[in-house]
C-alpha positions in Angstrom: 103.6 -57.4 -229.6 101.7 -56.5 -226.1 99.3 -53.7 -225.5 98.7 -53.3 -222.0 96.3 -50.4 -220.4 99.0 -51.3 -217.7 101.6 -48.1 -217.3 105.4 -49.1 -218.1 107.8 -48.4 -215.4 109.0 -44.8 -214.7 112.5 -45.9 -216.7 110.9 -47.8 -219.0 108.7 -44.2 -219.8 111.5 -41.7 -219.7 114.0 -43.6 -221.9 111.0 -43.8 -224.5 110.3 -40.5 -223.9 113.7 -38.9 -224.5 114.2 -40.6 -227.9 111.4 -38.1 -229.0 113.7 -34.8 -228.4 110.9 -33.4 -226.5 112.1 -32.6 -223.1 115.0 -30.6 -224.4 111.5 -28.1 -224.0 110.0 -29.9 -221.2 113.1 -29.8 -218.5 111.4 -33.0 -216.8 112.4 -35.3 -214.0 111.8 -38.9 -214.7 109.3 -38.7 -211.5 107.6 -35.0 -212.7 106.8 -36.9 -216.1 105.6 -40.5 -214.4 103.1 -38.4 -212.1 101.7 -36.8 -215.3 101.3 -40.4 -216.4 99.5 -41.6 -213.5 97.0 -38.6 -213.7 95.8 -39.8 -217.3 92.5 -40.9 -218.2 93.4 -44.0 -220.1 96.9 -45.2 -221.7 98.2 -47.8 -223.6 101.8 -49.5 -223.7 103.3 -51.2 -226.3 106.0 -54.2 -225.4 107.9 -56.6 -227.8 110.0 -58.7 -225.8 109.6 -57.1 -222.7 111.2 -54.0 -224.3 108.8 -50.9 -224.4 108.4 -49.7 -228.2 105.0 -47.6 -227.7 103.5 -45.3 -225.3 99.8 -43.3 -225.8 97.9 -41.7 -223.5 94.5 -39.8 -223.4 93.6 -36.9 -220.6 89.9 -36.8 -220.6 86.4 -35.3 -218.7 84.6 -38.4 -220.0 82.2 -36.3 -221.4 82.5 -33.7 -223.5 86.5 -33.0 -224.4 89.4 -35.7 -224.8 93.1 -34.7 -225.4 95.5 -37.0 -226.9 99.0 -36.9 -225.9 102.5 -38.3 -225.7 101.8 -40.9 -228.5 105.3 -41.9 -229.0 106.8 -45.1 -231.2 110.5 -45.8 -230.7 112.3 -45.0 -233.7 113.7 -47.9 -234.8 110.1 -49.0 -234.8 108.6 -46.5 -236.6 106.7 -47.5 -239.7 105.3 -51.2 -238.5 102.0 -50.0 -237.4 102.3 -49.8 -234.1 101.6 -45.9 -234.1 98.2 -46.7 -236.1 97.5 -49.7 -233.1 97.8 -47.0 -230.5 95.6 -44.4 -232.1 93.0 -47.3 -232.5 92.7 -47.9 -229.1 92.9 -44.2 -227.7 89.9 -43.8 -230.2 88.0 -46.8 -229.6 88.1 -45.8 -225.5 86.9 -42.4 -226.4 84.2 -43.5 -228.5 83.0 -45.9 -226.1 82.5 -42.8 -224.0 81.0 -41.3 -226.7 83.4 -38.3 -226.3 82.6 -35.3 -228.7 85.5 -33.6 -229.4 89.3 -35.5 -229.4 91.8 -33.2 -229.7 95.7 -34.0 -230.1 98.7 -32.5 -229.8 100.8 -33.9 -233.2 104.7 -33.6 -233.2 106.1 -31.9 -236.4 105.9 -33.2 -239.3 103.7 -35.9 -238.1 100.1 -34.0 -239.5 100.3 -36.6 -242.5 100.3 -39.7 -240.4 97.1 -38.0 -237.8 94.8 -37.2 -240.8 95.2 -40.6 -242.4 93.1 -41.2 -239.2 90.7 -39.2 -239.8 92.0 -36.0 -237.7 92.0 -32.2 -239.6 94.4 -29.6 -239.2 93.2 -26.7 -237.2 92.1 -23.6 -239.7 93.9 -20.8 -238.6 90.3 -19.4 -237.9 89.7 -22.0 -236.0 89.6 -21.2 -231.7 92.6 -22.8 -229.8 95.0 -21.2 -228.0 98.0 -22.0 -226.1 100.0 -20.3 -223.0 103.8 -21.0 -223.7 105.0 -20.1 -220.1 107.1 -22.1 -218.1 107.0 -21.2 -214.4 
């Protein structure tokens, strides 16, 4: 297995991407979603025989707030680790920046899998809000 910081190709990207189901939401290009890529803080790619299995990627101020996103294992990979390697080294860049608050957006069902890392669900007193408008 490779982890690179290096970012896959934009193929390489979207055919990982679509196994997740997401951008039945999202109505992205392959290029719209490589620019959001390129625009991350710090990401990490997963190869095993030149084949991409992994994607993660943090959007940060270096500071203060860090937002994890798009942390994506292939299915038929699922369950080898390779999720929990990813996490790891999102983590390990924010805390090297001593970033206070990591935030994350979880797919469903995955909350289990998050707080074995350490992550809690949001209380729903908790602040957080979200704008669910597509232009």
């Amino acid at each position: 297995m490779n982890y690179t910081e290096k970012l896959p190709t934009p193929k390489e990207f979207f055919d990982l991407f679509e196994t997740t189901g997401w951008n039945e939401k999202y109505q992205l290009s392959q290029e719209e979603y490589y620019t959001a890529l390129q625009n991350s803080w710090y990401c990490i790619s997963v190869y095993d025989n030149n084949q991409l299995v992994g994607f993660g990627r943090v959007i940060c101020d270096s500071i203060v707030h860090a937002l994890i996103l798009d942390v994506i294992v292939h299915p038929n990979r699922q369950g080898e680790g390779i999720g929990k390697n990813i996490m790891d080294k999102l983590l390990t860049q924010c805390k090297k920046h001593q970033v206070r608050d990591i935030q994350l957006f979880s797919a469903t069902n995955k909350a289990g899998f998050y707080e074995k890392l350490g992550f809690n669900r949001r209380k729903d007193s908790a602040p957080g809000m979200e704008l669910k408008k597509y232009w």
